[in-house]
Structure formats: structure tokens, C-alpha cells
N, C-alpha and C positions, 0 to 999 in steps of 0.2 A: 481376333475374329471380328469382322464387319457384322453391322446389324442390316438385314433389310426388312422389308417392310410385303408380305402378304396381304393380297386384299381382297373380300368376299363380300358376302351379304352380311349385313346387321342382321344379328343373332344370331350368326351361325359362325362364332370365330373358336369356339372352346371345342365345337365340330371338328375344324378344321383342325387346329393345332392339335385331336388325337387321330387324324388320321395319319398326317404328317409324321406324327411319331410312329405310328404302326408300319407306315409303309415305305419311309424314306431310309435309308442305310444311314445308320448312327455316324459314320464316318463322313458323313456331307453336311452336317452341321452342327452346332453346340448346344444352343437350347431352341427351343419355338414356346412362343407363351404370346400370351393377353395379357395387357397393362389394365388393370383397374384401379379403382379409385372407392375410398370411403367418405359419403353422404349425410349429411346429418339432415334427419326431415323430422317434423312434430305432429303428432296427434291427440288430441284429448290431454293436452299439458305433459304427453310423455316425448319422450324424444329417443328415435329411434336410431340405427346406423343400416345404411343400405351402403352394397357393394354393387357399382356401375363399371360398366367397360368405359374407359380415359377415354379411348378412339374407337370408337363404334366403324367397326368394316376391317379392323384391322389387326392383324398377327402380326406377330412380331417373329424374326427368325436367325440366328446367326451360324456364318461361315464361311469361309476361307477359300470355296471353291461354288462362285456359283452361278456357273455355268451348270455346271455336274448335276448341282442341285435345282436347277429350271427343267432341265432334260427331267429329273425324277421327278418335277413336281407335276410334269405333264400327265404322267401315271394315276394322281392323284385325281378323282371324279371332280367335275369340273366346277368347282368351289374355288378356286385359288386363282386367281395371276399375282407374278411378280410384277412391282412395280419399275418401270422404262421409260428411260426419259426419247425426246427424239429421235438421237441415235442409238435406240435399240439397247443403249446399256443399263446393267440394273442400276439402281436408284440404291443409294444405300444411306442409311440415318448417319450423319457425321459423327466423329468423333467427340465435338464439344453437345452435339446433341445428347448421344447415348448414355454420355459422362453425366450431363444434366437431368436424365431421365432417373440412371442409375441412383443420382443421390436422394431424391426423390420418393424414392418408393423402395420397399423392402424386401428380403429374399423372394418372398413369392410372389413380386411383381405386383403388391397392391401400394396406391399412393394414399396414406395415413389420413386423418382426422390433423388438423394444425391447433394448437391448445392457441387461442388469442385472447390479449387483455387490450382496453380501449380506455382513452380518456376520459367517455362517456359523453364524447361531442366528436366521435368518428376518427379522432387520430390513435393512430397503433401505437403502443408502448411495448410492446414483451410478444415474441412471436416464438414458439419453439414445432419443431415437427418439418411438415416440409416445404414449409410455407419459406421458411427461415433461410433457405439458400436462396430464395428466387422474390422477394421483397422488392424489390429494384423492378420487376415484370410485370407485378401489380397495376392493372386496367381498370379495375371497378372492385367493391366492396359490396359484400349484400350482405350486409350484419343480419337482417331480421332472418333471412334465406341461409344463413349458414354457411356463405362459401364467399370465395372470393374469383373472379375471371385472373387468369394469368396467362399473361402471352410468349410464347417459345414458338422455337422453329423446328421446322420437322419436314424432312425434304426439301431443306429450301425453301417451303413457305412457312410464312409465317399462320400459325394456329392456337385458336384459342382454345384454353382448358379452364373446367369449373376445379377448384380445391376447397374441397370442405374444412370447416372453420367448428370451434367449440370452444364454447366460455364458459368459467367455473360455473355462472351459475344452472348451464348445461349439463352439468357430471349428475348433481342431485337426481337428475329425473332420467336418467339413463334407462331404457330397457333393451336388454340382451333380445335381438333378432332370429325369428324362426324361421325356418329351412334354408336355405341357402344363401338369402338374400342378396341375389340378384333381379336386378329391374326385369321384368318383362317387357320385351320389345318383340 
């Protein structure tokens, strides 16, 4: 199955993907979801974990027929287009993208916390999580910030994504996140 790519308003993609599920015949495609992503932010010397949407506007969706599945998604209140390139056909995440997105992030389509040790003058020694496939992608470092920018492609363009970063001495001051912990936007 191909992946393609739905797109809405920012905030409303966790919307969209259960109406999708309520309304589309399971047989026109494989999964629909949101990519997110885990955040490291500090407060009051504690350090917390926020879960963010990776692609803010964006659903993700797969399947095999989807034409079938644009005609459905018509159905669906007017939250969604599929993405089309000039000639009208859909747009679908390549193969080495979705491969790359897959390794990336885990069954439930969140991209992890990356464990990082530093020489303690900014060069990387020991990277594990999911940072560790895509090191080579590496655009900038925000040690103090907790993340690193990393560049992939995604429809043919090229798009930047933040990936949260944690250092041992990060774990000590850990506090488990209350309600949902998603960003409001």
C-alpha cells in the first residue's frame, strides 16, 4: 500500500483521522494516523515529555485504490483534501520516504525521545533512538533546547523536522506528563 498524505487545518488532524475511520469503508484503505513526535521541555529544573504533531496539517493515510478513496473522502465534511500535484494526480510519500519515516517512529506512529552523549564541546559520540538512522540529516543541534533539526523529504520536498534529544543527566529529573500531553495549538 502507498502512503498519501491528507491535509487540514492545524489542530484538527486527530479530527479528521476519526472521521475517516467512521466513514470511509475499511476496504479503501490500511491505516490513517498522525505522526508525532516526543519533546523534551524544562521547568523549575524538572524536565518534562510533550507529545507534538511531526507535521502540523497533516494525516497520513494508506492505500491501494485511491481514486475510490478521494471519491469517499468527498463524503467526508470539508476538513480534508488529498494532496495533487499539477496533473491532478494524487501525490503519494515515496517509498524510501515512508521506509524512513517508518524506522523512525514506533507502532503508534510516535517519533521517540533520541538518548545523546556529547564530548562536552558539541561533537556527538553515542546516539541511540531515532536519531541514530538519520545522523547523516543532521542540520543544526540545540543541545540546550533538547532537539536537533533534521532534514528529509516528503513529497518531493525537502522539510524540516525538530527530533527531541535527552542526556543522562536529563533522566534524573524526569516528570511523567499529565493528560494527554499534547501542544495546544
Amino acid at each position: 500500500m502507498l502512503w498519501y498524505v491528507l491535509q487540514t487545518r492545524t489542530g484538527k488532524e486527530e479530527k479528521l483521522a476519526e472521521l475517516v475511520q467512521r466513514m470511509v469503508p475499511e476496504n479503501l484503505y490500511g491505516e490513517c494516523f498522525v505522526i508525532y513526535q516526543e519533546q523534551l521541555w524544562r521547568r523549575q529544573k524538572r524536565n518534562f515529555v510533550q507529545i507534538k504533531r511531526a507535521f502540523p496539517g497533516y494525516v497520513f493515510i494508506t492505500s491501494n485504490e485511491p481514486e475510490a478513496l478521494f471519491f469517499c473522502l468527498k463524503q467526508v465534511p470539508a476538513m480534508a483534501k488529498m494532496i495533487m500535484d499539477d496533473d491532478f494526480s494524487f501525490l503519494f510519500v515515496e517509498r524510501e520516504e515512508a521506509e524512513f519515516l517508518e524506522q523512525i517512529m514506533d507502532e503508534n506512529h510516535v517519533i521517540g525521545l533520541s538518548y545523546m552523549q556529547t564530548d562536552g564541546k558539541g561533537k556527538i559520540q553515542q546516539v541511540s533512538g531515532p536519531l541514530e538512522t538519520c545522523l547523516n540529516r543532521i542540520v543544526r543541534c540545540r543541545y540546550g533546547r533538547r532537539h536537533v533539526l533534521v532534514r528529509l523529504k516528503l513529497l518531493g520536498k525537502e522539510k524540516m523536522v525538530l527530533l527531541g534529544i535527552i542526556f543522562k543527566e536529563d533522566m534524573d529529573r524526569m516528570t511523567p506528563m499529565l493528560g494527554n500531553g499534547f501542544d495546544e495549538m
